[in-house]
C-alpha positions in Angstrom: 14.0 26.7 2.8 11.2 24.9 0.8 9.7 26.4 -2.2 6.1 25.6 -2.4 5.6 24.4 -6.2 2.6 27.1 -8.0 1.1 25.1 -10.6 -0.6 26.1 -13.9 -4.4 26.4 -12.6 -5.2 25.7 -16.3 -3.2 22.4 -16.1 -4.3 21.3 -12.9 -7.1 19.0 -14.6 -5.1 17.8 -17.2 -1.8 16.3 -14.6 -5.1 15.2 -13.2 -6.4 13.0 -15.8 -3.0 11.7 -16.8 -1.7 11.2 -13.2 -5.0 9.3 -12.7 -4.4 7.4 -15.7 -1.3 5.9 -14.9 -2.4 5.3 -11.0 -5.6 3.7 -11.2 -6.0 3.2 -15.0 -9.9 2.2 -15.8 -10.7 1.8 -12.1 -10.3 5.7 -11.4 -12.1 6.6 -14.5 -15.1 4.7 -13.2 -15.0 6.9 -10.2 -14.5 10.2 -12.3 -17.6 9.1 -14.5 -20.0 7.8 -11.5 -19.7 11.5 -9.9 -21.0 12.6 -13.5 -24.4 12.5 -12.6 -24.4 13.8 -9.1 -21.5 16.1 -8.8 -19.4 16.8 -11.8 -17.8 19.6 -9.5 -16.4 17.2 -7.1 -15.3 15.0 -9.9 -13.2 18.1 -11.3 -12.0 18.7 -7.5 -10.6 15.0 -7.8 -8.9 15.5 -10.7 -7.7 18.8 -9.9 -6.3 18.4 -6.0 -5.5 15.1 -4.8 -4.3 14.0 -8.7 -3.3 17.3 -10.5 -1.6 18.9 -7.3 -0.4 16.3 -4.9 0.1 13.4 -6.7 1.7 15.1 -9.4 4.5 16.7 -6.7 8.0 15.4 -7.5 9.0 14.8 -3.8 7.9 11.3 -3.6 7.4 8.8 -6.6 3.9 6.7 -7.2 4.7 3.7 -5.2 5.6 5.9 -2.3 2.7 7.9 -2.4 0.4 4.9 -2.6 2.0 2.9 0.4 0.9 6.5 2.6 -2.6 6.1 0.9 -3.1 2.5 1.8 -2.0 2.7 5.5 -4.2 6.2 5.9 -7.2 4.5 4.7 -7.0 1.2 6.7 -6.1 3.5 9.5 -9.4 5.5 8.9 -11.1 2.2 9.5 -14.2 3.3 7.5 -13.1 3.5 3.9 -13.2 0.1 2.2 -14.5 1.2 -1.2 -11.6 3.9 -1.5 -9.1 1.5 -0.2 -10.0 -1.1 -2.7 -9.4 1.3 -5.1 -6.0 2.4 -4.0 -4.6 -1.3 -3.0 -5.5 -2.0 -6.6 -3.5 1.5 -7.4 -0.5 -0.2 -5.3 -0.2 -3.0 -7.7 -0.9 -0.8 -11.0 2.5 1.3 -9.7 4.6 -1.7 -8.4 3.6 -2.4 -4.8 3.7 -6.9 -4.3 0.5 -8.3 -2.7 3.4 -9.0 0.4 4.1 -5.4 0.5 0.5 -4.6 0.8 0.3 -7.0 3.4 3.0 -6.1 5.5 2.0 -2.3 5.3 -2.1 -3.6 6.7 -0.4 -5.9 9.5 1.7 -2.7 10.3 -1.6 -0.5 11.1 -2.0 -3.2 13.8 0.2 -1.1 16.1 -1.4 2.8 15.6 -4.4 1.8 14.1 -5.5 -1.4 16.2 -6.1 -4.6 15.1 -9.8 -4.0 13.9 -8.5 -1.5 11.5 -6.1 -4.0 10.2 -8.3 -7.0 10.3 -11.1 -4.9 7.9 -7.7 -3.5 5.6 -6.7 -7.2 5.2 -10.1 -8.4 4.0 -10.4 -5.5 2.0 -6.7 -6.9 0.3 -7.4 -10.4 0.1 -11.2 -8.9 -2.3 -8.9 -7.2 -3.9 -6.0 -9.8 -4.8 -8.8 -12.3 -5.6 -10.1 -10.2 -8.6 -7.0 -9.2 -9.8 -4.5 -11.3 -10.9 -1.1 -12.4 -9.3 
């Protein structure tokens, strides 16, 4: 049987901030601090949930969790900015440009080739700003 994992409300933000940190360095600050203005809630949220909560879970490691992210967003077909975001998070927690690749070509077959055409732009942006 699984045991669900009940973490530490109070350190839900801070597994947040470091998990973020390590995944998407100064690129997921910047996303943090835009929401500062608008809706410091929802930045917390961030933090708290996706970051604090599931990213922080021990039954899959960075890079694993960050190859699901990639082909869920190119599968969305409508989420370039928070692709770019996590393609770049792929190659802060060891994914290869190839890898990233291969994963967008693979979205070909349940996603359809537009999906995979637009996550393969989105890549190449990506691998031309950062580099190699």
């Amino acid at each position: 049987m699984l045991q669900s994992s009940k973490p530490n409300p109070d350190d839900r933000y801070v597994r947040g901030q470091r998990a973020l940190a390590e995944i998407d360095g100064a690129a997921g600050q910047a996303v943090i601090d835009a929401l500062a203005d608008i809706a410091p809630d929802f930045a917390r949220y961030v933090l708290e949930f996706p970051f604090g909560d599931i990213y922080s879970r021990p039954g899959l490691d960075l890079r694993s969790r960050e190859i699901a992210t990639i082909a869920a967003l190119a599968a969305l077909g409508n989420a370039a900015p928070q692709l770019k975001v996590h393609i770049r998070a792929g190659l802060n927690v060891g994914l290869t440009q190839a890898e990233i690749v291969e994963i967008l070509i693979q979205m070909a077959v349940y996603a359809g080739f537009p999906a995979a055409l637009n996550g393969l732009f989105v890549a190449r942006e990506v691998f031309a700003s950062k580099p190699a």
